[in-house]
Structures are given as C-alpha cells and as structure tokens.
TORMAR-949877 format. One record per residue (C-alpha): x, y, z. Coordinates in steps of 0.25 Angstrom, whole numbers, padded with zeros to 4 digits, always signed. Example, Ala and Ser with C-alpha at 12.3 -4.5 7.8 and 13.67 -1.06 7.14 Angstrom:
! residues 2
+0049-0018+0031
+0055-0004+0029
//
This chain:
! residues 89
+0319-0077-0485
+0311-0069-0496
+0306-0077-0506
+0312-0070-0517
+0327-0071-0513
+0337-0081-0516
+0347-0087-0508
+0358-0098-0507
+0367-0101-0496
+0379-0111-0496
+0385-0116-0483
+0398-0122-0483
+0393-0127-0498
+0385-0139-0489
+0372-0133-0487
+0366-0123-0497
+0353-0115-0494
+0345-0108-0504
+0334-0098-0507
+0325-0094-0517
+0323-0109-0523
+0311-0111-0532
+0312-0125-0534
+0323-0138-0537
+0326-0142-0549
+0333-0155-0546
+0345-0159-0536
+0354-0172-0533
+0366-0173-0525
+0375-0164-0533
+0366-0154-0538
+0355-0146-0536
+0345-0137-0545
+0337-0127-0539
+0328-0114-0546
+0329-0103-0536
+0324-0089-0538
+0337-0085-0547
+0336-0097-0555
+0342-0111-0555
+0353-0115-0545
+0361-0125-0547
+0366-0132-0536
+0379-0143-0537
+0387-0151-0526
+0386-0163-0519
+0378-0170-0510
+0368-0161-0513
+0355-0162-0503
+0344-0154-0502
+0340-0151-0487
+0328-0142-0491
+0319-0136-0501
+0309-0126-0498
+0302-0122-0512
+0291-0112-0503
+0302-0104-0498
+0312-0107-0508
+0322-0113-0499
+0333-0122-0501
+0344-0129-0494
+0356-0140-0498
+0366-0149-0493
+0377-0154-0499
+0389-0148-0506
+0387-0138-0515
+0398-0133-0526
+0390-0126-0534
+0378-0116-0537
+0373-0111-0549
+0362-0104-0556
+0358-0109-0569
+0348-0100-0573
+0344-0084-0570
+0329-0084-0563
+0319-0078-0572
+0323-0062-0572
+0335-0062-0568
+0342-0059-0581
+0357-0056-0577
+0360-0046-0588
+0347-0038-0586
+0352-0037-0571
+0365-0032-0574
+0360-0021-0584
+0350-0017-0574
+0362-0017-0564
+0370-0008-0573
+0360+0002-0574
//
C-alpha cells in the first residue's frame, strides 16, 4: 500500500484493519486511540485486542467488537472549510 494513503476496513464489526497509522495513543479493552495520517481515531467496543502493529508501514489490525469510530481532530492541513471553498471554485 502507498505510504501516503489511509485506510480502514471493518469485517462483520469483529476484525478491523487499518492504514496510514502514525502511532497509538493508548488502548484497553473498550477503547482504542490511534493518530493516523488524517488525524486521531478513536476506536470504542468491546473486548478490544490488538493483533498487530506495524508503525514502519503504518499498519494496523483489531479484534473484538467495534461500535464505533471516530475522528477527534483534522491532520495538520486539512482544513475542512478551505476544502469546501476550493471545491466551489
């Protein structure tokens, strides 16, 4: 995968897989928080496990049930009205 993408996949909400992760901020059994390359993610369920980190390539994977995801902070540059002007233009 490049290393300038990011990507998250969620199986059957048991098994999550994601790209583009800089680094953990913390995790336990019901939550999760990541930094990825469009900010931080965070992750809440149950029974949450993580089955790999792979900070080289920026790769994640999860076990457990998630029920939610959800970014707490725009990455650096990413201003979401300057994007929406730009995209009216």
């Amino acid at each position: 995968m490049d290393g300038e993408q990011h990507a998250v996949r969620l199986s059957d909400r048991k098994w999550l897989e994601i790209d583009g992760v800089e680094h953990v901020d913390s995790f336990d059994d019901d939550s999760i928080v990541l930094v990825t390359r469009l900010g931080r993610l965070v992750i809440r369920g149950h029974e949450l496990r993580i089955q790999q980190l792979d900070l080289e390539k920026g790769h994640f994977t999860a076990a457990g049930t998630v029920d939610a995801m959800t970014y707490t902070q725009p990455k650096k540059g990413t201003d979401r009205s300057r994007n929406l002007k730009s995209w009216w233009r």
